[in-house]
N, C-alpha and C positions, 0 to 999 in steps of 0.2 A: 405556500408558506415559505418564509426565509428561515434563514438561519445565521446568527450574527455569531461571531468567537471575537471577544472584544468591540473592537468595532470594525471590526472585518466582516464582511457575509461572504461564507462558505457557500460556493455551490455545488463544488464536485471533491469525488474523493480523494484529489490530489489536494483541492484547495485547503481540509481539516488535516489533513498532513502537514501542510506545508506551514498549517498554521502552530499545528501542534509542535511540529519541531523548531518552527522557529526559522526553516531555514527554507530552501526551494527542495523540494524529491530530487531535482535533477542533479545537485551540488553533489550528494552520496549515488547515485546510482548511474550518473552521465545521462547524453543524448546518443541517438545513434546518428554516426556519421561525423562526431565530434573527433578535431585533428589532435593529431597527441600536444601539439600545443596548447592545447583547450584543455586537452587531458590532462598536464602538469599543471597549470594553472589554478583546473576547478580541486585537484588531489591537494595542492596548495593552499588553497582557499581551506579545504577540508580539514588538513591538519593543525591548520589557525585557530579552526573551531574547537578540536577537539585540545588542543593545549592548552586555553585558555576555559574549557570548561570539562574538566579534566572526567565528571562523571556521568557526563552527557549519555554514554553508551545503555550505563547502568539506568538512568533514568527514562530512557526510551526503551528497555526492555520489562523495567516494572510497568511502563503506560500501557504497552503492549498488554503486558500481561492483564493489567488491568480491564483493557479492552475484549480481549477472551471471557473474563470471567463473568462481564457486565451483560456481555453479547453472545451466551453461546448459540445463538440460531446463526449464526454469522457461519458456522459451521455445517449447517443443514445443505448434505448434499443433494438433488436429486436427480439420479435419473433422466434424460430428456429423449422423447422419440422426435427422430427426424422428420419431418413433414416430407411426404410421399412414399418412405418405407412404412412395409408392415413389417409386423413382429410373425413370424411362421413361429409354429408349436413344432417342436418336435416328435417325433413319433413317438408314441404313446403318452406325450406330455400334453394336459388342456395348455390353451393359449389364454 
């Protein structure tokens, strides 16, 4: 199955990001290994955005929020055993 946001197809969880925000993940959060010339540049680029859409921050924290409330399995932690450890019980504890 696809998944179209406009006429974009999303495939991965950066691409619903990027689409959601409008912008690339890597503009706010960097690349590793990016030179600080890349670094003033994309922080530049950054606060171009945020100047010119002054409540951008506000509106990605209600989407967010949105997205917790819509999604709370998104939160379901569990557990995972390592493949090749066992779990030992401890003494007097069933396993």
């Amino acid at each position: 199955m696809r998944t179209y946001i406009g006429r974009q197809q999303a495939i991965s969880a950066e691409d619903f990001a990027e689409l959601a925000l409008g912008t690339p993940v890597e503009l706010w959060l960097g690349v590793e290994g990016e030179s600080e010339e890349e670094r003033a540049a994309r922080e530049d680029a950054a606060r171009d955005i945020l100047a010119d859409n002054p409540n951008f921050p506000d509106d990605l924290v209600r989407m967010a929020a949105q997205v917790i409330e819509d999604n709370p399995d998104l939160f379901d932690v569990v557990a995972l055993v390592r493949p090749g450890r066992r779990r030992t019980a401890r003494k007097g504890v069933a396993a």
